[in-house]
C-alpha positions as CSV (number, residue, x, y, z in Angstrom):
1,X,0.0,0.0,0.0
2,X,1.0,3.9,-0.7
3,X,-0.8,6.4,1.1
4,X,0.1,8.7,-1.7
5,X,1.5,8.8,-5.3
6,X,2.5,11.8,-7.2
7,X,2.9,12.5,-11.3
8,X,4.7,14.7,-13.2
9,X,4.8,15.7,-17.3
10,X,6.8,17.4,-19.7
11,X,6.4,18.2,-23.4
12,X,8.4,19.6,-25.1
13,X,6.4,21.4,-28.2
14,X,8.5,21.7,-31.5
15,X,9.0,25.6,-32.1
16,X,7.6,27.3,-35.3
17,X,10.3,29.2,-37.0
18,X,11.2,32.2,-35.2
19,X,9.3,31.0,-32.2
20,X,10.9,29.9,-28.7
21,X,10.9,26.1,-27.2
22,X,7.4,26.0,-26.1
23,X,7.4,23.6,-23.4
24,X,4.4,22.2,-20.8
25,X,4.7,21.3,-17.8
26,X,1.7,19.6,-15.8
27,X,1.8,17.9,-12.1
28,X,-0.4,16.3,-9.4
29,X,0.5,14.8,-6.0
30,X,-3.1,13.0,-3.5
31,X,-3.0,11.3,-0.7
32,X,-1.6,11.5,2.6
33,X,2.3,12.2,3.5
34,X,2.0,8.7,6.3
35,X,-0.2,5.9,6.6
36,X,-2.6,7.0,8.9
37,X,-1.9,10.2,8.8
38,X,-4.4,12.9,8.4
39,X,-1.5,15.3,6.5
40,X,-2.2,15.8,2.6
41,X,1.3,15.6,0.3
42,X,2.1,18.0,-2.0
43,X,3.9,18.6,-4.9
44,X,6.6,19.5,-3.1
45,X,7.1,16.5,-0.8
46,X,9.9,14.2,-1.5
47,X,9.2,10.8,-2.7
48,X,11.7,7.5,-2.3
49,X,12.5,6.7,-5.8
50,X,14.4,3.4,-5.1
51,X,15.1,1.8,-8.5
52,X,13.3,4.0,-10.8
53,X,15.6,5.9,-11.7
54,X,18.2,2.8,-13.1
55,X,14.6,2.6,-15.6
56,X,14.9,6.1,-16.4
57,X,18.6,6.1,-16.8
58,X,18.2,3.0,-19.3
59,X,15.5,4.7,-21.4
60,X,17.2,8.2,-21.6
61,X,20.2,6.2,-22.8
62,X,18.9,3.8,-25.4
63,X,17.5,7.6,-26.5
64,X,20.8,8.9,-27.4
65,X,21.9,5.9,-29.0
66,X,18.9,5.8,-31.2
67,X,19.4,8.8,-32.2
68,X,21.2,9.0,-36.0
69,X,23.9,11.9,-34.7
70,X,25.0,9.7,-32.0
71,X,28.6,7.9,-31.5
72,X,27.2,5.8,-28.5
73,X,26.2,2.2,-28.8
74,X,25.7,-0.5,-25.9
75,X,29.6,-1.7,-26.9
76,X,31.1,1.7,-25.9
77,X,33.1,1.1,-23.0
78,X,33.8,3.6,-20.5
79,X,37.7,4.2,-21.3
80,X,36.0,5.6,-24.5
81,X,33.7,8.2,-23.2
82,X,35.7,8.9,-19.6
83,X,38.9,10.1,-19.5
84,X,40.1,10.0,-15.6
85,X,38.5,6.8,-14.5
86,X,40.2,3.8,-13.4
87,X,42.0,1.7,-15.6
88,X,40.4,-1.6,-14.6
89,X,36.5,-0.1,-15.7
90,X,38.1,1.1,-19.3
91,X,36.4,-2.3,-20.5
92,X,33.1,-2.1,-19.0
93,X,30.3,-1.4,-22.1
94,X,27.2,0.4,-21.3
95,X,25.2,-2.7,-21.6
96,X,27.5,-3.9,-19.0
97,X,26.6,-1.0,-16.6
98,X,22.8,-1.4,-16.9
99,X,22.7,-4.9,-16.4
100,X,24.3,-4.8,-13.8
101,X,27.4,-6.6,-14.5
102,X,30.6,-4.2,-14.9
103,X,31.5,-5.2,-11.1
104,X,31.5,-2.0,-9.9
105,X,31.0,-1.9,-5.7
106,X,28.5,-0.3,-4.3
107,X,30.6,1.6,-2.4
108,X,33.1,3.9,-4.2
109,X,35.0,7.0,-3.9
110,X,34.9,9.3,-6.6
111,X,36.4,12.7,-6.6
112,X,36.3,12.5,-3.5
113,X,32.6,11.6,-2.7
114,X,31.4,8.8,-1.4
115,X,29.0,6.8,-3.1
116,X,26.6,3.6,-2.1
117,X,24.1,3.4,0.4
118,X,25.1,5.0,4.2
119,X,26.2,3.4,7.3
């Protein structure tokens, strides 16, 4: 059960000539911030997105290697596209990184930040 659920959508309107990006924007949030609680959300409320956005990143990708101007395929590996990363993840291929398979930890350091879940 979710005691609330919230929505959001962009288009992006193609432009007449001599006309700016035209883009809409529409979004909705109902339901309660808590089970049991009497407190609406809102649209500004943060919501736990878990594992939707490793969806999202795989869509938006398979976008820009769709697209005809594009140098990305599933077989680019990471040494081709990142220049200061380690040398053992030059071989790992996109398709690599979203199925989960380029052995990456969860845990890593990068610049400097830590990334992976806390504690």
């Amino acid at each position: 059960n979710a005691p609330a659920i919230a929505a959001g959508i962009i288009r992006l309107k193609k432009p007449e000539e001599g006309e700016d990006c035209n883009i809409e924007f529409a979004h909705a949030a109902v339901g309660k911030r808590k089970m049991g609680s009497d407190v609406d959300v809102t649209v500004q409320d943060n919501f736990h997105l878990g594992s939707c956005g490793k969806a999202f990143t795989s869509l938006l990708l398979q976008d820009v290697i769709n697209d005809d101007d594009s140098t990305l395929s599933w077989d680019t590996t990471l040494g081709n596209v990142i220049e200061d990363i380690k040398p053992c993840w030059h071989h790992i291929t996109l398709a690599d990184l979203m199925c989960h398979k380029a052995g990456i930890s969860d845990d890593i350091i990068l610049n400097g930040v830590r990334s992976g879940y806390p504690g």
